[in-house]
C-alpha positions in Angstrom: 9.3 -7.6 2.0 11.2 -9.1 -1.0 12.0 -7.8 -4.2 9.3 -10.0 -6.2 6.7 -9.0 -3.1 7.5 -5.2 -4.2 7.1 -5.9 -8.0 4.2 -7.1 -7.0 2.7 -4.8 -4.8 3.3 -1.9 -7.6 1.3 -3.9 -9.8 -1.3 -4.7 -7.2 -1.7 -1.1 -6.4 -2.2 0.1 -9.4 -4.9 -1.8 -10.0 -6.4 -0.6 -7.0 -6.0 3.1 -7.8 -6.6 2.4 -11.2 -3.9 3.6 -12.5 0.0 2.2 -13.6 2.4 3.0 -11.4 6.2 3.7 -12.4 9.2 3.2 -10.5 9.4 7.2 -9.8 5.7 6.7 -8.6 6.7 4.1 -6.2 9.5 6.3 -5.1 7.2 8.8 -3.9 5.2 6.5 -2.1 8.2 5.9 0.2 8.9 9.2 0.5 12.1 9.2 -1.6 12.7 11.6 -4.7 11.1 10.8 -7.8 14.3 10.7 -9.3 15.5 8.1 -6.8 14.8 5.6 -9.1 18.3 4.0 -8.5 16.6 2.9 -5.0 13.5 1.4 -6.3 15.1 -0.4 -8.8 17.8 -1.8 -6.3 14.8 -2.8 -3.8 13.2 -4.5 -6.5 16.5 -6.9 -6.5 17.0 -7.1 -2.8 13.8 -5.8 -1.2 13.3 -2.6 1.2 14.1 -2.5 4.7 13.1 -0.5 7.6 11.1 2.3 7.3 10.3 2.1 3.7 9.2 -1.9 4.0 6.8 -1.0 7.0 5.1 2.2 5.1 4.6 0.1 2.0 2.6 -3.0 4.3 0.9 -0.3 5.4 -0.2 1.6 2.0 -0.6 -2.4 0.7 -4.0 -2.2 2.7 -5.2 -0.1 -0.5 -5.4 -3.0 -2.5 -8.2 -6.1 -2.0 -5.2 -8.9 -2.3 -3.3 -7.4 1.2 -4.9 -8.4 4.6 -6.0 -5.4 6.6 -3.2 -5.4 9.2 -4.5 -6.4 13.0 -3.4 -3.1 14.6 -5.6 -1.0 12.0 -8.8 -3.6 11.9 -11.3 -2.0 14.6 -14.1 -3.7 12.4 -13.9 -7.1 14.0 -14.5 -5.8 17.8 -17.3 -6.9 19.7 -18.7 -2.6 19.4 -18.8 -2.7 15.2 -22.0 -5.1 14.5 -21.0 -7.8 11.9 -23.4 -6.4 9.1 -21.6 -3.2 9.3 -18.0 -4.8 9.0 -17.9 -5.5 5.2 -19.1 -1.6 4.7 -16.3 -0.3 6.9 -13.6 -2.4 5.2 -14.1 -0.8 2.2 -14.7 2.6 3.2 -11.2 1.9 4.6 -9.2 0.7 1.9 -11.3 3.7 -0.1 -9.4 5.8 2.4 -5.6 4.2 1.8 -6.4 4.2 -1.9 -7.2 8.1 -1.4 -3.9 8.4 0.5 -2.1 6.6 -2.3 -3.2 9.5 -4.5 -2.4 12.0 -2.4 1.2 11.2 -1.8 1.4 10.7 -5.1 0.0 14.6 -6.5 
């Protein structure tokens, strides 16, 4: 993930939780102090790395504009019929958006 790709993302996901997210917000979504805001603002230069780039393509599945990554899509196997698929897509990114919120309270 790149800098612009994080910029991005912040934006993206708070449109999806409907809500603006600042820098300390987005510090909390990685797990970071809010007041780590030095870090954020570093990663929004040179991009995050490691653990914190992997949990934020994961919370990404929150917003419409990320693909649901292939290791958490289970609504495209041959048991889920197709005109239950588009239901449980979005009762999934209802869930990330609810875990968005709660690592953010």
């Amino acid at each position: 993930m790149t800098g612009s790709e994080l910029k991005q993302l912040r934006k993206d996901l708070s449109e999806a939780i409907g809500r603006e997210l600042s820098i300390a917000d987005m510090a909390k979504l990685c797990g970071l102090s809010a007041g780590s805001t030095d870090t954020i603002l570093r990663w929004e230069v040179s991009g995050p790395s490691g653990p914190a780039s992997e949990l934020l393509r994961i919370l990404a599945m929150a917003s419409d504009r990320y693909p649901i990554l292939e290791n958490f899509n289970v609504f495209d196997r041959w048991d889920v019929p197709e005109k239950d698929r588009p239901a449980r897509r979005a009762e999934f990114r209802d869930s990330m958006r609810a875990e968005v919120r709660r690592r953010l309270a």
